[in-house]
DRENMI-219556 format. One line per 3 residues: their letters; for each residue x, y, z of C-alpha. Coordinates in nm, 2 decimals, always signed. Layout:
// DRENMI-219556
A) X,Y,Z  ... .
***
This chain:
// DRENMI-219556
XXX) -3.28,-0.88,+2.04  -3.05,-0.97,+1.74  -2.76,-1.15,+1.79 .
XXX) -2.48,-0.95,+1.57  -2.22,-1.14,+1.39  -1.96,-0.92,+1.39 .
XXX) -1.69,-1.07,+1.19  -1.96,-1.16,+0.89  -1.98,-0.78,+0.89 .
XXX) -1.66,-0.70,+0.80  -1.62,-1.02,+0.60  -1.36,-1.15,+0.77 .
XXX) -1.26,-1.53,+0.94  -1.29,-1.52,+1.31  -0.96,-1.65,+1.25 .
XXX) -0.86,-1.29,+1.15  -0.54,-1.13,+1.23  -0.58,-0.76,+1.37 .
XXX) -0.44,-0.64,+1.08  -0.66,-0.80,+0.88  -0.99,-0.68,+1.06 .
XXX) -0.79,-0.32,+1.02  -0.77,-0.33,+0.63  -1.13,-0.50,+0.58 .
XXX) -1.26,-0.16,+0.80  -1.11,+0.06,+0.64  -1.16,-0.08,+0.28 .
XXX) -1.57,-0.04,+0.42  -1.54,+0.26,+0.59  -1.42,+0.42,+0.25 .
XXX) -1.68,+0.27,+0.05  -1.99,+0.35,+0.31  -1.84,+0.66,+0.47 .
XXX) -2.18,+0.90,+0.45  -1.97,+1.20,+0.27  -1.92,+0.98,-0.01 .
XXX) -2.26,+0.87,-0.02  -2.46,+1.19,+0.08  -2.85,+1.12,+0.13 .
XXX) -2.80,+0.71,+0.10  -3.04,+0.55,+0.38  -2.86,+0.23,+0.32 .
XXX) -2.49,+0.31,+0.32  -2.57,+0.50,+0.64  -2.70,+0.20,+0.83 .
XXX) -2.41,+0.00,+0.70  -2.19,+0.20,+0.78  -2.33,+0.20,+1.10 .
XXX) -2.28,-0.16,+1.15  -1.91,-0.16,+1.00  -1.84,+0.09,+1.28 .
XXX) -2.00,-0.12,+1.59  -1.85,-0.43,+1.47  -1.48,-0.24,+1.48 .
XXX) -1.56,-0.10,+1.80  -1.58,-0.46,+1.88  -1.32,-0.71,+1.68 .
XXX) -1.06,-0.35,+1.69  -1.01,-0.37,+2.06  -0.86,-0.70,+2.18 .
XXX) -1.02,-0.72,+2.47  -1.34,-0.65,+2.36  -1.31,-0.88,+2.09 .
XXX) -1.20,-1.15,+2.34  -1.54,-1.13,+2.57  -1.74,-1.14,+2.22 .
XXX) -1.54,-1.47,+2.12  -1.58,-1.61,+2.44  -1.95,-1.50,+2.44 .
XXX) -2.06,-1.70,+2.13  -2.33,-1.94,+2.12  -2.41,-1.85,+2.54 .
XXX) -2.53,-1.46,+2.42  -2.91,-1.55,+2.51  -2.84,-1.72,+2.81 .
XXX) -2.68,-1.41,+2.93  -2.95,-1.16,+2.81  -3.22,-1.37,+2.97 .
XXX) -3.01,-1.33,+3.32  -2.96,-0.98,+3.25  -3.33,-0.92,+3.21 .
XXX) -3.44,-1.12,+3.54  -3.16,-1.03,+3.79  -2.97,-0.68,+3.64 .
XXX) -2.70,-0.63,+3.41  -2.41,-0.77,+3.68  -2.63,-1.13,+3.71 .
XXX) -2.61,-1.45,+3.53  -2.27,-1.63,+3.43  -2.11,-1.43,+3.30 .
XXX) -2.10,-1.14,+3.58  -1.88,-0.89,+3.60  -1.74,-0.95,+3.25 .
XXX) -1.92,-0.75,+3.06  -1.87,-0.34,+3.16  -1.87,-0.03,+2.93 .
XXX) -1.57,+0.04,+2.79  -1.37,-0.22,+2.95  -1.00,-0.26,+2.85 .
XXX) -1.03,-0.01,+2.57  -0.70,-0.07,+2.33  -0.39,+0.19,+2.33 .
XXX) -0.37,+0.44,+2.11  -0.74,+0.43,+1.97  -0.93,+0.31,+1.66 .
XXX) -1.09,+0.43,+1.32  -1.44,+0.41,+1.46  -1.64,+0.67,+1.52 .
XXX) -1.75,+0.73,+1.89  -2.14,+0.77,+1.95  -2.11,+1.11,+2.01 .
XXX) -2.00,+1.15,+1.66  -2.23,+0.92,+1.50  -2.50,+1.11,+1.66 .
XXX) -2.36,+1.42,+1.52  -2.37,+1.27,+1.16  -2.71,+1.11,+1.21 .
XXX) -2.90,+1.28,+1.52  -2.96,+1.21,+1.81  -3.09,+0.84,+1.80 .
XXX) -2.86,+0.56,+1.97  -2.67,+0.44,+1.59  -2.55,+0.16,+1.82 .
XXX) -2.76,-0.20,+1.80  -2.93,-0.33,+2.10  -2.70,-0.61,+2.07 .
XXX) -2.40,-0.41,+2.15  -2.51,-0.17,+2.40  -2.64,-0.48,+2.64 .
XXX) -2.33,-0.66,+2.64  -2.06,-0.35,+2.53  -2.24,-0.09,+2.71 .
XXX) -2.23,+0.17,+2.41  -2.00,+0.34,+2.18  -1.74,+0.56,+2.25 .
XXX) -1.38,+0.54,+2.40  -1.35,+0.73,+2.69  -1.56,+0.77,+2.95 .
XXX) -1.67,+1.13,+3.15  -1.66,+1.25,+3.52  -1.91,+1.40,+3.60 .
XXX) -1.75,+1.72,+3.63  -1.70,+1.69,+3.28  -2.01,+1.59,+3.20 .
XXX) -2.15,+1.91,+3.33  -1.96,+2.12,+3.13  -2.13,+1.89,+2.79 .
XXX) -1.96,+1.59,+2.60  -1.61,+1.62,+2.44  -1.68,+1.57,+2.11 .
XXX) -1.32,+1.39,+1.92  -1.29,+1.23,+1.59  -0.94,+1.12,+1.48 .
XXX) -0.80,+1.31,+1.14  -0.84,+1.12,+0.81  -0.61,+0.96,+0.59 .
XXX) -0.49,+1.16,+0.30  -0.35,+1.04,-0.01  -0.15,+1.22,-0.24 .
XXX) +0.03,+1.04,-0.65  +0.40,+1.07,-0.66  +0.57,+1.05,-1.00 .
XXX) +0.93,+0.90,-0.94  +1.18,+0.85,-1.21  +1.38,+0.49,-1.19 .
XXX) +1.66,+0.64,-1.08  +1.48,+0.76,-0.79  +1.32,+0.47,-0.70 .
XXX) +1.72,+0.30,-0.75  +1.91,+0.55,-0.52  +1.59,+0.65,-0.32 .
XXX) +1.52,+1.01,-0.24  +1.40,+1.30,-0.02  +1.07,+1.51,-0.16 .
XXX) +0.88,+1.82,-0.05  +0.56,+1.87,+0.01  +0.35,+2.19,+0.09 .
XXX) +0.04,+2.04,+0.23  -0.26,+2.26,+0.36  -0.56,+2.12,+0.61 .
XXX) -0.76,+2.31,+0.82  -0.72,+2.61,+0.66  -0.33,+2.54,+0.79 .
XXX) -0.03,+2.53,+0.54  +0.32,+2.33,+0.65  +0.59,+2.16,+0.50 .
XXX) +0.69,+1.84,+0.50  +1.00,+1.66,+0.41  +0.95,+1.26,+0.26 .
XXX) +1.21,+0.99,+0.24  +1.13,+0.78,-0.05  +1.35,+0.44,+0.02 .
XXX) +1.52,+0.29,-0.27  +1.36,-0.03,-0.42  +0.98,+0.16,-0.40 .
XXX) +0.80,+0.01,-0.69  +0.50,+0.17,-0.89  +0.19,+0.14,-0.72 .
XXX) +0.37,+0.14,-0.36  +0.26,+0.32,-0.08  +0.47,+0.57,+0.13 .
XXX) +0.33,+0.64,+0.48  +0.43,+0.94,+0.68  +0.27,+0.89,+0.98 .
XXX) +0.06,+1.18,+1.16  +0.07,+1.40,+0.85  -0.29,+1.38,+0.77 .
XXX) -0.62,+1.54,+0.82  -0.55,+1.72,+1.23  -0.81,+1.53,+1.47 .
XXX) -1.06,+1.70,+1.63  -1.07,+1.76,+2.01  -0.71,+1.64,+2.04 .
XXX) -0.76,+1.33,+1.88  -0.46,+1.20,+1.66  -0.41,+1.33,+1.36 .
XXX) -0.42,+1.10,+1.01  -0.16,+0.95,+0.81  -0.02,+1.08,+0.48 .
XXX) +0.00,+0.86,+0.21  +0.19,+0.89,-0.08  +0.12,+0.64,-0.42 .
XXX) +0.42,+0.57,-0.59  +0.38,+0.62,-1.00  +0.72,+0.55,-1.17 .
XXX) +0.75,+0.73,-1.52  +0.87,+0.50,-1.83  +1.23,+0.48,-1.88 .
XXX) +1.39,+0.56,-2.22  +1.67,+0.28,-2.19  +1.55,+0.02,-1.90 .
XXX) +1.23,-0.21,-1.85  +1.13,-0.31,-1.49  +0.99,-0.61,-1.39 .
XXX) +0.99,-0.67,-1.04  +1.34,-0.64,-0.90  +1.47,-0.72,-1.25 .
XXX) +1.60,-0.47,-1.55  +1.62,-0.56,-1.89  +1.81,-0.32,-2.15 .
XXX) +1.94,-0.35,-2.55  +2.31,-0.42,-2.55  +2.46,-0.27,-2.90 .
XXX) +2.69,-0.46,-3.03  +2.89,-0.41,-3.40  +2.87,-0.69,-3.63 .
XXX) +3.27,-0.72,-3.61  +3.22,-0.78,-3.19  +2.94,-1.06,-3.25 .
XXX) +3.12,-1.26,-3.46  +3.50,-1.21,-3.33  +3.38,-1.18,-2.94 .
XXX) +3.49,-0.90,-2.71  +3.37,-0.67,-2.49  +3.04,-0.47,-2.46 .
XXX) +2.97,-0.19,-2.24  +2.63,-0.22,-2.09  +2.45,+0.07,-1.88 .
XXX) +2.34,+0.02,-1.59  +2.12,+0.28,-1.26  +2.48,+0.28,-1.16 .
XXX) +2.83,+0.25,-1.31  +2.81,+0.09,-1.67  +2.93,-0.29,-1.67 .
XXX) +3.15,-0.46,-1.86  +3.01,-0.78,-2.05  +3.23,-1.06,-2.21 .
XXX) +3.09,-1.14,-2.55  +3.20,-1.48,-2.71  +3.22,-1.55,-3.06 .
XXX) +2.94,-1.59,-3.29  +2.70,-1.41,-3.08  +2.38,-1.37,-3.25 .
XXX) +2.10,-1.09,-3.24  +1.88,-1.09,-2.96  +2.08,-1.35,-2.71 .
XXX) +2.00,-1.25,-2.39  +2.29,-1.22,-2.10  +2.27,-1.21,-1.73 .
XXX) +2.43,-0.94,-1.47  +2.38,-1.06,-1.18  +2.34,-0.78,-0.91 .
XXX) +2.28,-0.54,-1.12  +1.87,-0.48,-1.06  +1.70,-0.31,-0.87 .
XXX) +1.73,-0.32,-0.47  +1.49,-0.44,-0.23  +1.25,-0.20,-0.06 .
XXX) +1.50,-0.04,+0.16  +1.79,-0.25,+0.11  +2.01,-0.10,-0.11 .
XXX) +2.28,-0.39,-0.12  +2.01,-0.67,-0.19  +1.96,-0.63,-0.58 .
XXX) +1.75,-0.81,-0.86  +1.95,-0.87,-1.16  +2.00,-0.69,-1.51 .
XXX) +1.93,-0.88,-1.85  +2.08,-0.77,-2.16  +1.95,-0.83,-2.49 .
XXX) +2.23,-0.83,-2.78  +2.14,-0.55,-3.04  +2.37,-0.62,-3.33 .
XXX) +2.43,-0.30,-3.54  +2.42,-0.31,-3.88  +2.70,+0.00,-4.01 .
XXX) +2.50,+0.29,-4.16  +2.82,+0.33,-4.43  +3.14,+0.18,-4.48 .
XXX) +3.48,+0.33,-4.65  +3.61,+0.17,-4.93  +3.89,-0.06,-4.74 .
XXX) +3.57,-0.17,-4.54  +3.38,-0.28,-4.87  +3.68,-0.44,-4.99 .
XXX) +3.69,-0.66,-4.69  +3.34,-0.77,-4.68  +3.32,-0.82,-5.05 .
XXX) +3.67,-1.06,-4.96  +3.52,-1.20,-4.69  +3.15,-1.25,-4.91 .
XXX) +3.42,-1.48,-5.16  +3.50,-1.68,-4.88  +3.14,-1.73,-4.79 .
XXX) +3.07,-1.84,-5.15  +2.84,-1.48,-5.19  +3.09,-1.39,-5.52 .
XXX) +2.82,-1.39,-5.75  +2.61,-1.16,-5.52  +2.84,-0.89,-5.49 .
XXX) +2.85,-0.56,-5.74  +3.16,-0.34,-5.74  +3.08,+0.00,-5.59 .
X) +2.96,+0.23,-5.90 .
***
């Protein structure tokens, strides 16, 4: 018999956090799963040894008798074989299904893995002599009599939100009509404010319905925020294009700068020049769910040429081009 390394399988440090063991399953599972590989000899048997070794590391207490197990696992399968399964040191340890986690896992029970690939045991020597098999529950024998209950937890589905920035700044409520099973219902989302593109909204139980009152999946919604005609985003941080007249960059003054929310006031000094960058602190774009913990808003001076001036305004810059010592590159106007 093979010793299985469990934790190699799913590529993760035995140092693993059970949210870590989660994502590297699932990020398998997807990958392996046999609907996406239909026919494929080899993702089915590794997908068969993804889902022992989460029936394993996903339970704590399992995962604690295979930790405590290491390097002794021979010692115990020689004891097994001479005095029965309940000899040898580590006796009594070692039952079916012992101390099964709340609330259940993504694996797949043996009943449903022989569903998907017949009849043959898809669980490894390995784990049936020291786990005792697959599966989560176990049957009386009343049940038994009446055949196997056959469950399998709904799937994850994942649907693209488009979100404008103002949405993703004030947050907001969508509707979706979603339709599974041949079932269609309505669902009601609260987008948080802060959400960025690429983010992830779960609404948890409105997936794929399980099967033989198994839970039901997740919903997951991927966040794709459309361009913005007047702000960039980066991170928690705007940046917009502050126009600003000629006379106001040289003089100083005010600017009004927009903003997701009220516009702001900015103090211009004197002698601003083109493209000087300003800070609003506060004015960004809120944490994830926080709406009073904002990045900050940078404003880039735009200085705006006039697209025509009156005669009293070409006297003046023609006076003012004298002063600059331009005289002798100014024309009167024809």
């Amino acid at each position: 018999m093979e010793f299985k390394d469990y934790y190699t399988t799913l590529g993760v440090a035995k140092t693993a956090s059970e949210k870590e063991i989660k994502q590297a399953f699932r990020k398998l599972a997807r990958k392996h799963h046999p609907d996406v590989n239909p026919g494929d000899k080899a993702a089915e048997s590794k997908f068969k040894e993804i889902n022992e070794a989460y029936e394993v590391l996903g339970d704590p207490a399992k995962r604690k008798k295979y930790d405590e197990l290491g390097a002794n696992w021979r010692m115990y399968e020689q004891a097994a074989a001479s005095g029965g399964a309940g000899a040898g040191p580590f006796s009594g340890h070692w039952s079916a299904n012992a101390g099964g986690a709340p609330g259940g896992f993504r694996t797949m029970t043996q009943d449903e893995m022989e569903e998907l690939f017949g009849n043959q045991n898809p669980f490894s020597d390995f784990f049936t002599t020291f786990f005792g098999g697959g599966g989560f529950e176990t049957e009386s024998p009343g049940r038994a009599a009446r055949g196997r209950s056959r469950q399998r937890a709904g799937r994850d589905v994942e649907h693209e939100l488009e979100l404008t920035l103002e949405d993703a700044y004030h947050g907001t409520t969508r509707r979706f009509s979603l339709r599974h099973d041949g079932q269609a219902r309505t669902v009601d989302v609260r987008i948080p404010v802060g959400v960025g593109d690429g983010s992830r909204v779960r609404v948890s139980g409105e997936g794929e319905q399980g099967v033989g009152g198994a839970a039901a999946g997740d919903l997951y919604l991927r966040v794709r925020l459309a361009p913005h005609s007047i702000f960039e985003r980066k991170g928690r941080d705007l940046y917009v294009k502050v126009p600003l007249p000629v006379t106001t960059a040289v003089l100083g003054g005010e600017a009004e700068v927009q903003t997701l929310g009220k516009p702001a006031r900015l103090r211009i000094p004197p002698l601003t020049q083109n493209g000087q960058v300003f800070r609003l602190k506060g004015f960004g774009m809120p944490a994830v769910g926080k709406a009073d913990d904002k990045g900050d808003l940078y404003g880039r001076v735009d200085v705006q040429l006039p697209a025509q001036i009156s005669p009293e305004e070409r006297a003046h810059y023609e006076a003012l081009a004298k002063l600059s010592g331009g005289a002798a590159n100014t024309h009167s106007a024809a």
